[in-house]
C-alpha positions as CSV (number, residue, x, y, z in Angstrom):
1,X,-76.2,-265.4,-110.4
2,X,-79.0,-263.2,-109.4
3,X,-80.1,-263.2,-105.6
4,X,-83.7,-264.1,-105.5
5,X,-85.6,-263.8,-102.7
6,X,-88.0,-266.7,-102.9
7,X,-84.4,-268.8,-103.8
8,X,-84.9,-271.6,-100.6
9,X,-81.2,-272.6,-100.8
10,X,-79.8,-269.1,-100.0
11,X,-78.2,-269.1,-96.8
12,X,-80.6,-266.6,-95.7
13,X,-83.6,-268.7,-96.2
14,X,-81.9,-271.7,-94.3
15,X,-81.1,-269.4,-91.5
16,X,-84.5,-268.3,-91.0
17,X,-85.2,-272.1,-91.3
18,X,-83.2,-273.3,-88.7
19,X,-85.1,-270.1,-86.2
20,X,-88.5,-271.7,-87.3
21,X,-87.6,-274.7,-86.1
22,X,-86.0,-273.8,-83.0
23,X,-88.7,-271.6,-81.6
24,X,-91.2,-274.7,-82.6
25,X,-89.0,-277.2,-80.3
26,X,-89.1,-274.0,-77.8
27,X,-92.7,-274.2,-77.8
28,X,-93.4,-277.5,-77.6
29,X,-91.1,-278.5,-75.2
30,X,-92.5,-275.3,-73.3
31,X,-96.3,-276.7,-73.5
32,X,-95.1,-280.1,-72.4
33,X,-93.3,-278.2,-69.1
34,X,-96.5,-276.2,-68.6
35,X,-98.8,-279.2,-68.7
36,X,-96.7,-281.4,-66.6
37,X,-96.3,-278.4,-64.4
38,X,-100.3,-277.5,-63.9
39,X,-101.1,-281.4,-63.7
40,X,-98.0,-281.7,-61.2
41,X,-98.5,-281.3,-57.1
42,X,-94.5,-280.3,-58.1
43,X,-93.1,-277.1,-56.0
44,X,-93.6,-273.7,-55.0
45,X,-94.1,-270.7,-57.6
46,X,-90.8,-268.7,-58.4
47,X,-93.0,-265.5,-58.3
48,X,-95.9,-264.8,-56.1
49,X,-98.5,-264.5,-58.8
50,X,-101.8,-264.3,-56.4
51,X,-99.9,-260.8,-55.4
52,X,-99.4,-259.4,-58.5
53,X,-102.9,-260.9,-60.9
54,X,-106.1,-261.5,-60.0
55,X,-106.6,-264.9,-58.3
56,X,-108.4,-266.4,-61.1
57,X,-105.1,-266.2,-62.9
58,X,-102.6,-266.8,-60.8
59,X,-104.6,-270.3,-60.9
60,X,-103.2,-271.1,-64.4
61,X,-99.6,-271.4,-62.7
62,X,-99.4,-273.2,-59.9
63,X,-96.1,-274.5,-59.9
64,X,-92.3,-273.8,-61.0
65,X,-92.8,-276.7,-64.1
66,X,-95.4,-274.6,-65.2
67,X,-94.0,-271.4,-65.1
68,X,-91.1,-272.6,-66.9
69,X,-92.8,-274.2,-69.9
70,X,-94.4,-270.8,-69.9
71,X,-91.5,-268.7,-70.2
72,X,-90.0,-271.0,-73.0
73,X,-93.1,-271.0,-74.6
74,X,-92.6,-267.2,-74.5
75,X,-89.3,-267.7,-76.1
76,X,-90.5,-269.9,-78.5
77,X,-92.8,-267.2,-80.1
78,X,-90.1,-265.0,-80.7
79,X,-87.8,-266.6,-83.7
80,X,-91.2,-267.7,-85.3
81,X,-92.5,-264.5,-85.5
82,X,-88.8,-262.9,-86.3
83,X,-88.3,-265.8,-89.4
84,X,-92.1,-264.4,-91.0
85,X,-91.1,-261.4,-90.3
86,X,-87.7,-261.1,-92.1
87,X,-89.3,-263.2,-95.4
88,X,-92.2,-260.1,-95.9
């Protein structure tokens, strides 16, 4: 059998699957974090953000929840953009 690359049962194309669905769950469980977070009156910041952006900024994180559900939202991105990537 010829390997085609539009075949969607190749193990290839299932791998890059289960990444597209793992970075979604990564980013929505990330947005859920980050709006709990910057609703929350939860903790202190990990990082000092008013130090290191403008203070307008640093306003968009005000809490650990939040910073969290932005770094997995981060991570998220990254298999979504690798899976489209690796089907061009």
């Amino acid at each position: 059998m010829v390997n085609n690359p539009t075949d969607t049962q190749s193990p290839e194309h299932q791998h890059l699957g289960f990444l597209a669905i793992l970075g979604w769950v990564f980013s929505i469980v990330g947005g859920g974090f980050y709006v709990y977070g910057y609703f929350s009156s939860g903790g202190a910041t990990v990082v000092d953000w008013p130090t290191l952006m403008p203070e307008w900024a640093s306003a968009f994180i005000p809490t650990w929840q939040a910073e969290l559900g932005l770094v997995l939202s981060i991570i998220g991105a990254v298999p979504l953009f690798y899976a489209e990537y690796r089907k061009i």
